[in-house]
ZAGUMAR-300144 format. One record per residue: z, y, x of N, C-alpha, C, O, CB in turn; residue in one letter. Coordinates in steps of 0.1 Angstrom, whole numbers, padded with zeros to 4 digits, always signed. Atoms other than C-alpha are relative to their C-alpha. Glycine has a CB too. Example, Ala and Ser with C-alpha at 12.3 -4.5 7.8 and 13.67 -1.06 7.14 Angstrom:
+0000-0012+0009+0078-0045+0123+0000+0012+0009+0007+0012+0019+0012+0000-0010A;+0000-0011-0009+0071-0011+0137+0008+0011-0008+0009+0022-0003-0014+0005+0004S;
***
This chain:
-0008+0002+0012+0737+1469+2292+0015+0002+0004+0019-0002+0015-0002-0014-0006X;-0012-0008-0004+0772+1484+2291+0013-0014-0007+0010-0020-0018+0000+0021-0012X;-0008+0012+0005+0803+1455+2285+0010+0004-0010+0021+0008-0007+0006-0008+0012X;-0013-0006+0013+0821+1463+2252+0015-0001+0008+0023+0008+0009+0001-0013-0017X;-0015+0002-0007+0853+1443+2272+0003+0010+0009+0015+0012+0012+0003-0013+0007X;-0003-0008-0011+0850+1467+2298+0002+0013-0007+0013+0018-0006-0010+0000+0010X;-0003-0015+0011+0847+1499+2276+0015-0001-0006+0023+0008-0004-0013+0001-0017X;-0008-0004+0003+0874+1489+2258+0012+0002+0002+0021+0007-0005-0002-0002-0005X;-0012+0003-0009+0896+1480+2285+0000+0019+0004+0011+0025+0004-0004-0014+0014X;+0000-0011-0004+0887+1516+2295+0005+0012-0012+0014+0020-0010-0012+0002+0006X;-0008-0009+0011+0895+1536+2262+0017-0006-0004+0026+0002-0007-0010-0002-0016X;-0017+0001+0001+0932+1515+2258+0006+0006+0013+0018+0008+0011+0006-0017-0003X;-0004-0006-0004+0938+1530+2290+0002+0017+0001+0011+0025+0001-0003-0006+0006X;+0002-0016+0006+0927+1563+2284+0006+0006-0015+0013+0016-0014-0017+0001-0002X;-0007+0000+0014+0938+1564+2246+0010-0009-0005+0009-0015-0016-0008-0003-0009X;-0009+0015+0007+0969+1540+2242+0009+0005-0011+0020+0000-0012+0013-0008+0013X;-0006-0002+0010+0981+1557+2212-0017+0002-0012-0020+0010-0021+0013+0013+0003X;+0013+0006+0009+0947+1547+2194-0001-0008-0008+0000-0019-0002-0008-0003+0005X;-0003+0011+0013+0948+1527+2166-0013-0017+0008-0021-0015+0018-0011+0010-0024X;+0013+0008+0000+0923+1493+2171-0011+0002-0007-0022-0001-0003+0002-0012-0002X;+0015-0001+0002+0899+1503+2148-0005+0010+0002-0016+0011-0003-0005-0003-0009X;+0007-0010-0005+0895+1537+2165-0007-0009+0012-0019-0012+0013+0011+0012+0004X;+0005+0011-0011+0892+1513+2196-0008-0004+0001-0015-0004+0011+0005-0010+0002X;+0015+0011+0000+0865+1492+2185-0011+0011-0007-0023+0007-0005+0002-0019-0013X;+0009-0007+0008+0845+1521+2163-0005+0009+0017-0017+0009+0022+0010+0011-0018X;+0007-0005-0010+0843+1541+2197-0004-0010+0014-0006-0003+0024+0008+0010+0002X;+0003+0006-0006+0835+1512+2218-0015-0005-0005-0023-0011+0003+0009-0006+0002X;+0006+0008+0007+0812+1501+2194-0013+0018+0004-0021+0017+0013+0009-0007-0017X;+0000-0009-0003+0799+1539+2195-0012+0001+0015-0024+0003+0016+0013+0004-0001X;+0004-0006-0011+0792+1542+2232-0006-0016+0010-0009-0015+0022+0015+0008+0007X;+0005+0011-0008+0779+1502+2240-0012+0005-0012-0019-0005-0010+0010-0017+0001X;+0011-0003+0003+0751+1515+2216-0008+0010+0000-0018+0012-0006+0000-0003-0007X;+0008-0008-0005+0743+1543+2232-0014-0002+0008-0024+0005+0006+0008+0005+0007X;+0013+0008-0009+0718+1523+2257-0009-0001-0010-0020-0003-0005+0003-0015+0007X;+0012+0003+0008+0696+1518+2228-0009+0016-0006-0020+0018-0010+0007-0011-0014X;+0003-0015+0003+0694+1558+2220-0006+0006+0008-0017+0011+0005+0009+0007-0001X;-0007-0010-0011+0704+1577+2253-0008-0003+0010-0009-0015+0013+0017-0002+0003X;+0001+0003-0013+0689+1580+2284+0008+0009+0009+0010+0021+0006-0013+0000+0004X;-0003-0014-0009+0704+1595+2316-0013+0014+0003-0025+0012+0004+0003-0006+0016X;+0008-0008-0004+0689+1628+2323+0003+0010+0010+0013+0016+0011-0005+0006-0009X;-0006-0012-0013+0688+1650+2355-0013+0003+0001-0022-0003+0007+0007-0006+0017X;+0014-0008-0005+0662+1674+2352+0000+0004+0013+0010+0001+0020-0003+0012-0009X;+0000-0008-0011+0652+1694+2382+0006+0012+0005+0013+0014+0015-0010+0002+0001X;-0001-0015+0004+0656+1726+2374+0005+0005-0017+0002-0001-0028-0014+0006+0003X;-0002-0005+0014+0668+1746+2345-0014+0004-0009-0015+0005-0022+0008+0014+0002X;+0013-0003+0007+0632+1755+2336-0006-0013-0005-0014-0013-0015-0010+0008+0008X;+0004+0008+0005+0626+1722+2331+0001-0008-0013-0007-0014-0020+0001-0004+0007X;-0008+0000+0011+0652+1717+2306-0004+0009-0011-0008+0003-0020+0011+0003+0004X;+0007-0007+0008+0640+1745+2286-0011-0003-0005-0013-0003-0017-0001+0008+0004X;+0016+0007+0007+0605+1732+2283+0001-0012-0005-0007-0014-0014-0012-0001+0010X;-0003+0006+0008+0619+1702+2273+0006+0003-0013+0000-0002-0022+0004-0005+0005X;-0005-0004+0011+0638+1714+2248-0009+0011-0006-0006+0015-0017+0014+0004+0004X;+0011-0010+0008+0611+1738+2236-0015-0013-0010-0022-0012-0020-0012+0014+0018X;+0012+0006+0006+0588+1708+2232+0011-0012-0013+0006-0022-0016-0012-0010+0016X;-0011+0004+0009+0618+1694+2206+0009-0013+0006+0015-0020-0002-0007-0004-0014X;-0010+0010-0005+0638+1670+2229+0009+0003-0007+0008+0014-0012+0004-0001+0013X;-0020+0001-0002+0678+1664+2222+0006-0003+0007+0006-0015+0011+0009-0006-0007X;-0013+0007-0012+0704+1667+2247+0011+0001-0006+0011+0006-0017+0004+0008+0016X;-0016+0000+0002+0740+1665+2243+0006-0001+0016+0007-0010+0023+0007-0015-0010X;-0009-0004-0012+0759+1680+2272+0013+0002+0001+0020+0012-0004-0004+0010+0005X;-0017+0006+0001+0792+1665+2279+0006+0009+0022+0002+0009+0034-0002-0030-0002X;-0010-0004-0009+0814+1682+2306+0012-0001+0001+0019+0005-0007-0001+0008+0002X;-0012+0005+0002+0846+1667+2318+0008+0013+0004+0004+0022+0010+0003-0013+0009X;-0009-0016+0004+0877+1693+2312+0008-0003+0014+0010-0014+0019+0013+0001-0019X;-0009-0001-0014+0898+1702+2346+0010-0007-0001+0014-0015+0008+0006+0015+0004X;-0017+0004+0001+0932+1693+2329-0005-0015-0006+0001-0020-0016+0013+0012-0014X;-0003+0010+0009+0917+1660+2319-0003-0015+0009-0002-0027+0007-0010+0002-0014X;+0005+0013-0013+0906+1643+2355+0014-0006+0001+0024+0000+0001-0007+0008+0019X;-0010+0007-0005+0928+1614+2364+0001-0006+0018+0011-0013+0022-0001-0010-0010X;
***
């Protein structure tokens, strides 16, 4: 289970021109991911495909160059 205080300590650093109820709507957001979401590391790319053929959903997030700290 993911600690809202901790999330949100991590979005006011990351976002400090964020309103609070952006704050809490995406904290709120991403501490109820765990109930959705699992990690996934397929093997291979073929594996992925056949997942996704048999009607899985991914959402593939990749962090941007200019955005590492």
């Amino acid at each position: 289970m993911v600690d809202r205080e901790k999330v949100l300590t991590v979005l006011r650093r990351r976002f400090p021109d964020a309103t609070i109820a952006q704050l809490a709507s995406a904290a709120n957001a991403i501490v109820g991911l765990d109930e959705e979401w699992d990690l996934v590391e397929p093997r291979n790319l073929a594996d992925l495909i056949d997942r996704l053929r048999q009607g899985a959903e991914f959402r593939l997030l990749e962090r941007r160059a200019d955005a590492r700290v």
